[in-house]
N, C-alpha and C positions, 0 to 999 in steps of 0.2 A: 504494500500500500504506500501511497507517496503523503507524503511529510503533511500536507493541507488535507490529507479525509477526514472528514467529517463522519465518525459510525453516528451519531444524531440524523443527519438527514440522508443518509444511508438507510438508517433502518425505519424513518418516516415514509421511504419508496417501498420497501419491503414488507412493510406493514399492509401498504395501500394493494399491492400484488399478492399478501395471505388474503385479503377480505375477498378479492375478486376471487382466488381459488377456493371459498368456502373453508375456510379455517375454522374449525371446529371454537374457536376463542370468536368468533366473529360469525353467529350466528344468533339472529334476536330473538328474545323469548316470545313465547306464543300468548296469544289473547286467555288462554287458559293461566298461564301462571297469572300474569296481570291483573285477573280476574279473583283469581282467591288471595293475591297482596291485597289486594285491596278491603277484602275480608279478614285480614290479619292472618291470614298462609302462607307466609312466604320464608323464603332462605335464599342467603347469595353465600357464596362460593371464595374462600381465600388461596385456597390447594385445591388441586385437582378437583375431584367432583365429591368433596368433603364441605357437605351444609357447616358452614359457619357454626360454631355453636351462640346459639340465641341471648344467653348470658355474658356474652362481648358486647351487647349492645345495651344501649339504652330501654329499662323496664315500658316506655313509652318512646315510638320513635317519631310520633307528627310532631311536621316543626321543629325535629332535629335539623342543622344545618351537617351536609353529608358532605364530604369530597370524596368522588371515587376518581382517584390516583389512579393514572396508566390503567385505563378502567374503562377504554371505549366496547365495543361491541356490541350494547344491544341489549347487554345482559344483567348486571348487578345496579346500575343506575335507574334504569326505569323502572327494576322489585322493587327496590327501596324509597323510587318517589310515588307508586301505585300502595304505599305502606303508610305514606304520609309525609315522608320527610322532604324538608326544600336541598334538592340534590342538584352539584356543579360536575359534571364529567369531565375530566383532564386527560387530555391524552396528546401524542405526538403523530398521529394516525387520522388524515382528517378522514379517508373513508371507515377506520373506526366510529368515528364520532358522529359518522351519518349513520349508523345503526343504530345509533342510543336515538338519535333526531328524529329516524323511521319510528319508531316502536313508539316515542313521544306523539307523534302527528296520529300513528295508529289509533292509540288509546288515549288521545285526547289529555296526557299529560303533561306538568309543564317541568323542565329541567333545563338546564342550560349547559352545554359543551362550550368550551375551550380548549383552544389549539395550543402544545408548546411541551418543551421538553421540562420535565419531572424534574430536574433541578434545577429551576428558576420560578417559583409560584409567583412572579411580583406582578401576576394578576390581581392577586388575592388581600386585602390587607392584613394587618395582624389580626389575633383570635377570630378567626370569620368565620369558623367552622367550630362544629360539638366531636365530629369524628368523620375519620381519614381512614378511606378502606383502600388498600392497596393490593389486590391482587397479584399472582407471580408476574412480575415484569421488571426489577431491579437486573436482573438478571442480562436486558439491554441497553445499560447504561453503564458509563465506562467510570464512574466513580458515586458514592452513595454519600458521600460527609455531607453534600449538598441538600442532599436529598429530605436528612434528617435534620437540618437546621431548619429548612426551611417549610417539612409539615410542623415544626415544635412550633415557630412562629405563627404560622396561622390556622393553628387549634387555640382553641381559649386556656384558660385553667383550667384544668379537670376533663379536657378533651382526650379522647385517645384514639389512638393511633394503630389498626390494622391494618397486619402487611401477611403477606405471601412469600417465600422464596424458597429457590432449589438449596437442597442439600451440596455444598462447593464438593462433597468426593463423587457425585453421579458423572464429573466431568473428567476423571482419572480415564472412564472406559471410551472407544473408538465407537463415534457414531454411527460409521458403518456399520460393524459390526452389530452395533445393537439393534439396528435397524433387522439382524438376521436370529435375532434373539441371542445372543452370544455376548458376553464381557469378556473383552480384551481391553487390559491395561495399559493405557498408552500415554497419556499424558499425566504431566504434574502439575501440584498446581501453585500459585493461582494460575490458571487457565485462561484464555481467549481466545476467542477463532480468528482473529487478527494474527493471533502468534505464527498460525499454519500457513506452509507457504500457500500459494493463489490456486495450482491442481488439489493438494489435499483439503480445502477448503472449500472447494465447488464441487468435491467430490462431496465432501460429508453434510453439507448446508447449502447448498446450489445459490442460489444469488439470496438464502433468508436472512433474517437478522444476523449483525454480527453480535455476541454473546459473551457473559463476563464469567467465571466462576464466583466470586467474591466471597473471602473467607468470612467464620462466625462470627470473626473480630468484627468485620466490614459491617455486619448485618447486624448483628445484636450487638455487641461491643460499641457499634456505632450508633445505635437509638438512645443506649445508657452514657455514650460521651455528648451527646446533645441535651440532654438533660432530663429524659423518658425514665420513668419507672414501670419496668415491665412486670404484669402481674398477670399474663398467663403465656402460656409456649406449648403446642401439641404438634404430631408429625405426623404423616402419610404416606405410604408408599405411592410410588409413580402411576398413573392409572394407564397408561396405555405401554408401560417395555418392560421388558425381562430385569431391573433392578428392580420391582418390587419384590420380588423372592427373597433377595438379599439385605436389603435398608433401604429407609425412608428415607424417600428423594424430596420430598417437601417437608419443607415447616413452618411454623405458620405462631405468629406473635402479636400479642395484644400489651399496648405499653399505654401508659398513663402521664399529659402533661401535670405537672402539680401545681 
């Protein structure tokens, strides 16, 4: 890669080219689910296809103020505004964020998308938000310190802070390979797909996002140097490859501004 890439607007194209090939992250939820949020039936999703648990969130959530963080698709933003709460979608993907805008226009609900990368909210003012849901997507961002300063700023007091992320050792094993069900150990980490030259890279990721490992430090280590008090953490195995046999490729964290 030459000196000026941008993996930012690199993977804002690659984002836009998953949506068109139906990425399974980038498909909107149906008039059914929408229908019973709005009955008080609802769950979105931090890891894989692992319901949130309900006790992360607020006992009452209308009129919660929501950010869903790198959270385009269609899917977690407009459960949670058909639930009641006044929800901002952030994301770097504007065909993401025309999912969330479809599913809004569908159902008649009102939410608002923003465009921009996850570590710059200076959309947003200070405390502007009750809670920040961040689904796996740290994982395409080439440093996190950013990230975690600047949801701590615009949660209130007592706001917190849901995130998603991979497990950094799922990225020791050869995509290929796993793509055949098989773990072969191949890399170290921290890991990036920038690291691989340009054939092994288009071999294992064809033109997708480029991708970070980021150790616990980066992840957790990094919510508690911003000033987060984390007061829950649960893990899952991968739902769709051969590492769930082995460990949990997701984990998934609820931290608290004080």
């Amino acid at each position: 890669m030459s000196e000026d890439f941008d993996p930012t607007a690199h993977n804002r194209v690659a984002w836009d080219e998953l949506v068109d090939s139906d990425n399974e992250w980038s498909r909107p939820v149906g008039p059914e689910v929408i229908a019973r949020a709005r009955e008080g039936d609802w769950s979105v999703v931090l890891i894989g296809h692992e319901p949130t648990p309900r006790d992360w969130f607020p006992s009452e959530l209308a009129g919660a103020r929501v950010l869903c963080l790198a959270s385009g698709g269609g899917q977690q933003g407009p459960v949670l505004a058909a639930a009641g709460a006044e929800v901002t979608v952030f994301d770097n993907s504007p065909k993401q964020l025309a999912r969330d805008e479809e599913v809004a226009a569908r159902e008649g609900l009102v939410l608002r998308t923003v465009l921009g990368d996850m570590r710059d909210l200076g959309a947003f003012e200070d405390a502007a938000f009750d809670i920040v849901l961040n689904p796996v997507s740290n994982v395409f961002c080439p440093d996190l310190a950013p990230v975690w300063a600047e949801t701590f700023r615009v949660l209130r007091p007592g706001g917190s802070l849901l995130v998603g992320f991979m497990n950094p050792d799922v990225y020791i094993f050869d995509e290929v390979a796993l793509d055949r069900q098989e773990l072969v150990v191949r890399h170290r980490l921290p890991f990036s797909s920038l690291d691989l030259s340009e054939s092994d890279r288009t071999r294992a990721y064809g033109t997708g996002p480029i991708e970070y490992s980021h150790s616990l430090t980066a992840q957790i280590g990094g919510q508690l140097a911003a000033g987060f008090n984390l007061t829950h953490l649960s893990e899952a195995p991968h739902h769709a490859d051969v590492t769930a046999k082995h460990l949990p490729a997701y984990i998934a964290t609820r931290a608290v501004k004080p």
